[in-house]
Every structure is written in structure tokens, then in C-alpha cells.
Wavefront OBJ file of the C-alpha trace (Angstrom):
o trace
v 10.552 8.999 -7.554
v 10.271 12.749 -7.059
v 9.746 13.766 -3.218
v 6.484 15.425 -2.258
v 7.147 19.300 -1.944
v 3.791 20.184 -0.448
v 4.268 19.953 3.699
v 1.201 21.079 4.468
v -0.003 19.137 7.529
v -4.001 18.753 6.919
v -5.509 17.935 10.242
v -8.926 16.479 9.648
v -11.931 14.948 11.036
v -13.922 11.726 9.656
v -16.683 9.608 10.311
v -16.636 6.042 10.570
v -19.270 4.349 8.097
v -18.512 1.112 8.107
v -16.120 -1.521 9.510
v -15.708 -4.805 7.868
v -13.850 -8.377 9.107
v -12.049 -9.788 6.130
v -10.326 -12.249 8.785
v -10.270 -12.764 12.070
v -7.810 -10.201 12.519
v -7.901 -8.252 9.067
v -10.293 -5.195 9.241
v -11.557 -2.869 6.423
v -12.727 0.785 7.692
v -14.910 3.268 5.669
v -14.145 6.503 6.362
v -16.416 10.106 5.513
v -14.496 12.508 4.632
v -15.029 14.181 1.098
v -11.690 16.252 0.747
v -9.406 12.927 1.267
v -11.876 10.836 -0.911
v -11.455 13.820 -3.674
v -7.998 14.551 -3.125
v -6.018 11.164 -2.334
v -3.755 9.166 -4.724
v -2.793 5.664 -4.999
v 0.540 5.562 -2.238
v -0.669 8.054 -0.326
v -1.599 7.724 3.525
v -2.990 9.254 6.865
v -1.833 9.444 10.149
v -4.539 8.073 12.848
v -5.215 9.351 16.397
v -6.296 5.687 17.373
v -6.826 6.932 21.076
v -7.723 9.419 22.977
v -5.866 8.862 26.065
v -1.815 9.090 26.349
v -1.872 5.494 25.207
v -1.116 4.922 22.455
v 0.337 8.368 22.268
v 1.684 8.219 19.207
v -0.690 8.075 15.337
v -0.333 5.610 13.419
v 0.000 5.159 9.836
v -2.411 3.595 7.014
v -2.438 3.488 3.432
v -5.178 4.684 1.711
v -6.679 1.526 0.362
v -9.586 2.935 -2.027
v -11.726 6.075 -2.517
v -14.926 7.080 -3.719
v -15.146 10.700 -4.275
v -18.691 11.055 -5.416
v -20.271 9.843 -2.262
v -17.336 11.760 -0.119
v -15.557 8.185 1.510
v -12.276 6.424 1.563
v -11.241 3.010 3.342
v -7.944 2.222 4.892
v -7.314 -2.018 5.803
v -5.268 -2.932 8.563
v -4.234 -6.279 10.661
v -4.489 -5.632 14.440
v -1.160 -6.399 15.402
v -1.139 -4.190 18.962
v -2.661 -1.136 21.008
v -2.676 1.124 18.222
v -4.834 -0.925 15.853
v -7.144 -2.773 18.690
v -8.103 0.214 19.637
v -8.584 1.512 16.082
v -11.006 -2.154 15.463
v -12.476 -1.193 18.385
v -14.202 1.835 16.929
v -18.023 1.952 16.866
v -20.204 3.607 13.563
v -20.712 7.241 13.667
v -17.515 7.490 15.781
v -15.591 10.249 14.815
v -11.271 9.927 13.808
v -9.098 11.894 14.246
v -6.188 11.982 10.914
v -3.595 13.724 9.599
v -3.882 13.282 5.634
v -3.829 12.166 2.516
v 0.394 12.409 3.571
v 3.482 11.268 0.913
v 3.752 10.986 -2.607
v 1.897 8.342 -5.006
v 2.853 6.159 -8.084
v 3.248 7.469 -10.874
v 0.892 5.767 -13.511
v 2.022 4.235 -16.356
v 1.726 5.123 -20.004
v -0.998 3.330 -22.508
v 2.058 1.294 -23.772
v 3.193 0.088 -20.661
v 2.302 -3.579 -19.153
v 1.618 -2.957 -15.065
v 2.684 -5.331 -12.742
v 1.421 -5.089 -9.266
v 2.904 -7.289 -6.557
v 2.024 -7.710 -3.105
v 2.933 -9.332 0.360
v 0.006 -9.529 2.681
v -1.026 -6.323 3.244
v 0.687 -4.840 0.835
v -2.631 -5.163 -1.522
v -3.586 -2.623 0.372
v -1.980 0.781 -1.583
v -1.888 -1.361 -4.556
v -5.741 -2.122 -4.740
v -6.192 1.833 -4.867
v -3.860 1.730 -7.635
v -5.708 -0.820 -9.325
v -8.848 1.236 -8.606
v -7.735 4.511 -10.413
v -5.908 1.993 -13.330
v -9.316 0.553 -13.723
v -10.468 4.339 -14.225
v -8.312 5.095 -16.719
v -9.474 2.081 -18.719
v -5.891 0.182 -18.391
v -5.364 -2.974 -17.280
v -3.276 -4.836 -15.007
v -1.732 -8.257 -13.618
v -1.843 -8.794 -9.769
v 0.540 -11.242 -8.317
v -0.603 -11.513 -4.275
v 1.369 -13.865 -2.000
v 0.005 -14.803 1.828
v 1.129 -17.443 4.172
v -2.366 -19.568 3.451
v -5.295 -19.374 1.372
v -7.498 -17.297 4.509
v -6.221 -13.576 3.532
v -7.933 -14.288 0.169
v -11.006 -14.397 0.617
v -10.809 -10.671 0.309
v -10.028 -11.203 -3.756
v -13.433 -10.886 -4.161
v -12.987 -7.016 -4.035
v -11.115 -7.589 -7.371
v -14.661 -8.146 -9.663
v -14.778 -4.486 -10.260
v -11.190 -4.090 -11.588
v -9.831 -4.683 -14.989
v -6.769 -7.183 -13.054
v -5.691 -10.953 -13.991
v -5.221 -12.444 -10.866
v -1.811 -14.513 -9.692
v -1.771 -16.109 -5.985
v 0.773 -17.639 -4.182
v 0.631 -19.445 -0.536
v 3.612 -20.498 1.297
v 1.397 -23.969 2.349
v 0.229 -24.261 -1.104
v -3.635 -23.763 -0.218
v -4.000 -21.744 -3.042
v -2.283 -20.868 -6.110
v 1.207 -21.454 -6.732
v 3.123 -22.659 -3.606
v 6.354 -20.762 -3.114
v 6.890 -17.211 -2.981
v 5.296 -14.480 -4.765
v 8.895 -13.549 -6.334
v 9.466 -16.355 -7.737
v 6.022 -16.875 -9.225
v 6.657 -13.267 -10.621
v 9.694 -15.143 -12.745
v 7.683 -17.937 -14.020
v 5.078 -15.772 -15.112
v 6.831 -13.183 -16.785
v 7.963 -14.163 -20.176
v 3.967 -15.083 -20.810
v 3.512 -11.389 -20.608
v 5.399 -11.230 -23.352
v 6.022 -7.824 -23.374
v 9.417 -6.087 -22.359
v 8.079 -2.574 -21.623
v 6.463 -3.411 -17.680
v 6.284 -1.150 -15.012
v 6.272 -2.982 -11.776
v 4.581 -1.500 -8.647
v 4.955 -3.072 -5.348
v 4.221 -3.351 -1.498
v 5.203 -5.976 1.305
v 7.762 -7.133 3.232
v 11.470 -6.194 3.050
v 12.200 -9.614 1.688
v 10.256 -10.012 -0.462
v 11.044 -6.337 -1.689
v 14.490 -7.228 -1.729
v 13.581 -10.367 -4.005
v 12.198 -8.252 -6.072
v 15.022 -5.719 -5.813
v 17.600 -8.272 -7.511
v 15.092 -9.196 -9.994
v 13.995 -6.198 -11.189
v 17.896 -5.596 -11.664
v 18.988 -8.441 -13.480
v 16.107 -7.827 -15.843
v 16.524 -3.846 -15.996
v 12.914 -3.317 -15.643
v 11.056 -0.335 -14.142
v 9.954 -1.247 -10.281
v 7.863 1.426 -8.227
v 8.183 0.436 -4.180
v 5.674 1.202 -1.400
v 7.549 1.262 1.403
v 5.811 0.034 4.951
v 7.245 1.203 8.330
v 6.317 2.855 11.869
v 6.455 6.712 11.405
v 5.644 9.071 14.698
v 5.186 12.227 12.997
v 3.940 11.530 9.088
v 5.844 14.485 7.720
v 9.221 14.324 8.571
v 9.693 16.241 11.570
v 11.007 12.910 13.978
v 13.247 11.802 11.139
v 12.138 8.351 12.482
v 11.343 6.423 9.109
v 14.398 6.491 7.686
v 16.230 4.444 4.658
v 19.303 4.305 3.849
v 20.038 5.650 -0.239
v 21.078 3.381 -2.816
v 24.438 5.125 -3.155
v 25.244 5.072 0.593
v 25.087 9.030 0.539
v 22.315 9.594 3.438
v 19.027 8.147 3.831
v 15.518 9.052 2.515
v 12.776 9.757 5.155
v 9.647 7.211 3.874
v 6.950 9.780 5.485
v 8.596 12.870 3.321
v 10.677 11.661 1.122
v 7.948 8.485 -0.034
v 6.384 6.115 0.946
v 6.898 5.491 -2.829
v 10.348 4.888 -4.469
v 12.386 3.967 -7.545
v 13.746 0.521 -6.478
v 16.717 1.669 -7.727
v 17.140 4.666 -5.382
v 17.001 2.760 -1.826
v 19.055 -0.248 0.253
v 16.536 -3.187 1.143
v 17.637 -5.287 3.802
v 15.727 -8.382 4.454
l 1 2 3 4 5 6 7 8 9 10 11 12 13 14 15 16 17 18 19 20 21 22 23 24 25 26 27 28 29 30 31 32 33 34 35 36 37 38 39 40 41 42 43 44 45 46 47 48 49 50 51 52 53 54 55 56 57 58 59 60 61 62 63 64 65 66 67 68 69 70 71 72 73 74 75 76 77 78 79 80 81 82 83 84 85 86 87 88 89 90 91 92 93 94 95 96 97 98 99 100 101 102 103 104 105 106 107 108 109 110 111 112 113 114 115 116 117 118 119 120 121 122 123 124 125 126 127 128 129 130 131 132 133 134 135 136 137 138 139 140 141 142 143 144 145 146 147 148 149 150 151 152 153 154 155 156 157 158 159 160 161 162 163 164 165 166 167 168 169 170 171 172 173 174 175 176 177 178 179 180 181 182 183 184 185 186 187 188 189 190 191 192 193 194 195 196 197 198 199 200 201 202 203 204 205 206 207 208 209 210 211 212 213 214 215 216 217 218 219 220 221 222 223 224 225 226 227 228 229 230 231 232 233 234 235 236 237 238 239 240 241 242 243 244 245 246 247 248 249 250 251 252 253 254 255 256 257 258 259 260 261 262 263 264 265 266 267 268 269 270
């Protein structure tokens, strides 16, 4: 994947529309901001001011999750995890945010001959549903294979109805879908594709990125990775978000350099 040249930090102000529980502690934000919903690409993300106090000092970082740029809104999805992203749940409608954005590079879409793949840890559906989205636009289709702990992330699926996807679960308890890892469902899958020439795009955990890392490998096949990680900045100024290249030559900076990368070109450890 090509690095994104343009460093122009774009401070901006939204609007919050609407905030949605998909879980208990899973939250969906609808954002106003016409420029972002016009501009954005699928792998892209913005850097929230979740307070406006010295704590948390720091923004925080969101991938843009879907857009809709004739009525002027985006959504980013989240799990609150800690200060940053209570506070950020917290929010009431009308309340005005405070982001730095749309930040990184994107996927690069696939060719009319070429069989996507999206795969996803937890919330790693979230980049990948906005890729799905603007697939969807483009009148190509797509297989989703979605792994969670349980069955109680998915009752967000049904956000899937509008997109041209063929849906693959997998739940580490076996609630729903396949029980195992999403990896390995991947493998059992695959040869009903039937079809060599797949693109894979992907976001989740570094294990399960690294499982796909070896498997993409032994089967030579194209793999796009959205990489998730704390960044301070969002444009490389901290040098925080770093990973390490494939060839052991220096490291990558996910906020400048990504957050999306040929498998091929990084070290996942996990």
C-alpha cells in the first residue's frame, strides 16, 4: 500500500445526530459534518477531542464506519473500553465534537474480476462495513467472514440488509455460526469460492491478523490490513504508532504511513 502524501491536518467541527447502543457497551455515533461524509474513504479515520478538560488530554482515534454524503453525515462505532470513550458515550444530541479528519490512507478497491474477502475481529467490522458500503455502490459484491467471542456483538448484522455481502460468523462459544476462529473458518470456506483471483481485506486483532498473515502466505493471495492501535497525534508527528517493516529495515508509522497495509509489507506479532 502506497502512503498518504497529503498531511494536511483538517481540524473540524461536527454535530452529534444520533447515538445508538448495539450492546451494552458497543455504541454507534452519527456525526454532521458534510465535507468528511463527501470526502472520506473506506480505512480512513478521525482523531476525537473526547473531552474538554486536560483529561483525557490526548484524541483518540476512530474509523470511519459509514457515510452518507447526500444528507452531509458519517458514523464512527466504538466499545467503551476507558476515559476516552465514556466520555465520548457520554455525549448528548446536538453536542458539538471536536475532530481531526478523514486522516490515513484507504483500501484500494478491487477490480470487476476480483472475488473480495472481508474479514473481521470484533470491531474490526467497523472500517470494513464502510468498505462494504462503497463495494455495494459500485455494484460488486462481497463475502464477510465476522468472528466475536459470543453471539451478542451480532445483533448488529442487521446493518448488513442494505449490502450486496454473504454473511460467515464465527463465535468462540459456538452461539452462533461456526465455533472456532474466524481464520480458520476463512480455510474451510475458501475453496467453495472457487475462484483463485481474491483480494482479502481485513481488520482485528493482531492474532488473528497474524493467522491470517501465514495464510494469506501459504496461499499467495492478495491481503489488504487495517491496522488498529493508540495514536496521540493522527499524522505522524509523535511517531507513537509504529510497526516494525516486513524486511526488518525500520518501521511504518500506522497514522501516516496506513492504517492500511499490504500484509506482506509489515511484522504481526500476536
Amino acid at each position: 500500500m502506497r502512503a498518504n502524501t497529503d498531511t494536511t491536518i483538517r481540524l473540524a467541527t461536527g454535530k452529534i445526530l444520533a447515538a445508538f447502543s448495539v450492546t451494552e457497551d458497543i455504541k454507534k455515533i452519527r456525526i454532521s459534518h458534510r465535507q468528511t461524509a463527501e470526502c472520506a474513504l473506506p480505512g480512513q479515520f478521525i482523531n476525537i477531542k473526547t473531552s474538554d478538560s486536560l483529561f483525557p488530554l490526548l484524541r483518540r482515534p476512530f474509523s470511519i464506519n459509514r457515510t452518507n454524503p447526500a444528507q452531509g453525515w458519517f458514523e464512527i462505532l466504538f466499545r467503551v473500553v476507558g476515559a476516552g470513550t465514556n466520555a465520548l458515550a457520554q455525549l448528548k444530541i446536538d453536542s458539538d465534537i471536536d475532530f481531526v479528519g478523514p486522516l490515513g490512507n484507504s483500501f484500494s478497491l478491487p477490480d470487476k474480476s476480483q472475488n473480495s474477502v472481508l474479514v473481521a475481529g470484533g470491531l474490526g467490522i467497523a472500517p470494513l462495513e464502510f468498505l462494504a458500503q462503497k463495494l455495494t455502490e459500485e455494484k460488486l459484491s462481497a463475502h464477510l467472514f465476522w468472528g466475536n467471542q459470543s453471539s451478542e456483538a451480532f445483533s448488529y448484522q442487521k446493518q448488513f440488509s442494505r449490502l450486496n455481502l454473504k454473511t460467515f460468523f464465527a463465535t468462540d462459544d459456538g452461539s452462533l455460526g461456526f465455533r472456532g476462529n474466524v481464520v480458520t473458518l476463512l480455510e474451510r470456506e475458501l475453496a467453495a469460492l472457487k475462484d483463485e483471483n481474491i483480494c482479502i481485506y481485513a481488520c482485528g486483532p493482531n492474532p488473528m491478523l497474524r493467522a491470517l498473515q501465514n495464510f494469506a502466505a501459504a496461499k499467495n493471495l492478495t491481503c489488504q490490513v487495517s491496522l488498529e492501535t493508540m495514536m496521540a497525534c493522527g499524522f505522524g508527528a509523535c511517531m507513537g504508532c509504529n510497526v516494525e517493516k516486513a524486511d526488518g529495515s525500520g518501521y511504518f508509522y500506522v497514522c501516516q504511513d496506513g492504517p492500511v497495509f499490504d500484509i506482506k509489507e509489515i511484522r504481526i506479532y500476536g
